[in-house]
C-alpha positions as CSV (number, residue, x, y, z in Angstrom):
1,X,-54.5,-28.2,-72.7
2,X,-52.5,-26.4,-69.6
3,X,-53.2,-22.7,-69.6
4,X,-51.6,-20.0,-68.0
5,X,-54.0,-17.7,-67.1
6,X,-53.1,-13.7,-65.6
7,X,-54.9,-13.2,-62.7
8,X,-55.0,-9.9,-60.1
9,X,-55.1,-10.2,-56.7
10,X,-55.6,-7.1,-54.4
11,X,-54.0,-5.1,-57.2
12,X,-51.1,-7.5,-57.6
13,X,-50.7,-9.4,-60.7
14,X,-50.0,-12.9,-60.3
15,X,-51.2,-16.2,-62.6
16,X,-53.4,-19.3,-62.3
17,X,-52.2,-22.6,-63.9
18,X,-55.2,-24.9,-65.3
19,X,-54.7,-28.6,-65.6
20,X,-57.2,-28.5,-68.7
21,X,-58.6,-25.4,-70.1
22,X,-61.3,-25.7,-72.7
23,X,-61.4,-22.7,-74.8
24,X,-63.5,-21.5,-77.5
25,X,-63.7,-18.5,-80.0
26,X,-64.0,-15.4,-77.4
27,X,-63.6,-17.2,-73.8
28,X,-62.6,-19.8,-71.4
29,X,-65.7,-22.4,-71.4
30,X,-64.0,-25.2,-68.9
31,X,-61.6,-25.6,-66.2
32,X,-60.2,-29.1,-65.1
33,X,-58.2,-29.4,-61.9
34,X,-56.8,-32.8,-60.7
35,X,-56.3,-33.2,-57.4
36,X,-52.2,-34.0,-57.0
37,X,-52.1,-35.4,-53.1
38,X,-50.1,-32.4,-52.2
39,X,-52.8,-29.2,-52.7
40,X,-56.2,-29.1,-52.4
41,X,-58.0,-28.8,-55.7
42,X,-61.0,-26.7,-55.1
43,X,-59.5,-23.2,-54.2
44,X,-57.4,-23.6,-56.8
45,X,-59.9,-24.2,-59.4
46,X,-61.8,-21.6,-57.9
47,X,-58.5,-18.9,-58.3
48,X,-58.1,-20.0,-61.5
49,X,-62.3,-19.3,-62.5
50,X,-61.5,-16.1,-61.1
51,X,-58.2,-15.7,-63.9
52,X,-60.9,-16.6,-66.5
53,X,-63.3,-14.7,-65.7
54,X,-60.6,-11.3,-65.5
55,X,-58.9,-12.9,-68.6
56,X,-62.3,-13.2,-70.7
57,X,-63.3,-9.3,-69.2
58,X,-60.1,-7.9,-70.7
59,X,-60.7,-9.5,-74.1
60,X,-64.2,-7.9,-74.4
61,X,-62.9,-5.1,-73.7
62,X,-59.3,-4.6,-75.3
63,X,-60.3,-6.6,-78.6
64,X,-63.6,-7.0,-78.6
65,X,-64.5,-3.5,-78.1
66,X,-67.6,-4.8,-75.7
67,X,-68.8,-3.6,-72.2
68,X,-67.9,-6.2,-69.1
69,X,-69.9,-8.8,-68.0
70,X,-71.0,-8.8,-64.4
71,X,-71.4,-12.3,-64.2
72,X,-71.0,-15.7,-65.7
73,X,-71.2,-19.1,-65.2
74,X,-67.7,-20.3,-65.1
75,X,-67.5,-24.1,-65.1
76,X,-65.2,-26.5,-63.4
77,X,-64.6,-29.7,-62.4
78,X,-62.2,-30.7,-59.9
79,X,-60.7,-34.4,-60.0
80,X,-60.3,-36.1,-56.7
81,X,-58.9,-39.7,-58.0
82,X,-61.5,-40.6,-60.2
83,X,-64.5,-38.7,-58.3
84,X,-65.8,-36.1,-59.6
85,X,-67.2,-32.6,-58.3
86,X,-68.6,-30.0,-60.5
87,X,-68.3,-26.3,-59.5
88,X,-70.0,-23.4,-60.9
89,X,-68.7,-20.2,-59.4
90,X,-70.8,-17.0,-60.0
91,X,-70.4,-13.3,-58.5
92,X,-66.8,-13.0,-59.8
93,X,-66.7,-9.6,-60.7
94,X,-63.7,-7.4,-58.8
95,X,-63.8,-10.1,-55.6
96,X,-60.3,-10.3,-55.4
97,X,-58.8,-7.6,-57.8
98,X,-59.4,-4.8,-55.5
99,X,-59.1,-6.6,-52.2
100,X,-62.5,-5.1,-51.1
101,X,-64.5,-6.8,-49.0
102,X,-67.8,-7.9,-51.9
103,X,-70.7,-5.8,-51.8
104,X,-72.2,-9.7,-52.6
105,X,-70.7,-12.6,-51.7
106,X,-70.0,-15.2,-54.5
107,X,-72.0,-18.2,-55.1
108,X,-69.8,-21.8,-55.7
109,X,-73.1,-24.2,-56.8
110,X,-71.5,-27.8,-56.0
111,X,-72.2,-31.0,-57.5
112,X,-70.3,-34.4,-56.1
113,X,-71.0,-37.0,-58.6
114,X,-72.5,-40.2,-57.0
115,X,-70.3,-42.8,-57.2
116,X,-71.9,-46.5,-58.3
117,X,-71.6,-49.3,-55.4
């Protein structure tokens, strides 16, 4: 299912657009991105972890009623053709909402399927 997702950028809000978005009770479990030809599918995957990741921190918060996470495993899978390459983006916490340079740098664990000759 496509998902718009609100994401903030260096304090200005903006939104990331998920090919498929698997969702479950309380948070966003799975991003797809297919790669069109025309945009490269890996930052945008990894913009749209980032809107997950902010999106799931404001429900805890808002209706939950729970503290933020620092950290999660936020999995994706980008779609080059029919290749494809799993990404695991960690470290999301505030790396783009206040446009500060990370205290830590973020961690993209990447996984290119083998393909069968």
């Amino acid at each position: 299912m496509r998902t718009d997702i609100p994401l903030t950028i260096c304090g200005e809000k903006s939104h990331a657009k998920t090919d498929i978005c698997v969702v479950g009770a309380d948070d966003i479990l799975l991003l797809v991105r297919q790669d069109k030809g025309h945009k490269d599918a890996e930052p945008q995957l990894i913009a749209e972890a980032t809107a997950a990741f902010q999106t799931d921190n404001t429900r805890r918060t808002r209706v939950l009623g729970q503290d933020t996470i620092d950290a999660k495993i936020m999995p994706g899978i980008t779609l080059v053709g029919s290749s494809p390459t799993f990404l695991s983006p960690r470290n999301l916490r505030k790396l783009l909402h206040w446009g500060a340079f990370p205290s830590c740098m973020p961690i993209f664990l990447r996984c290119l399927a083998p393909l069968a000759v």
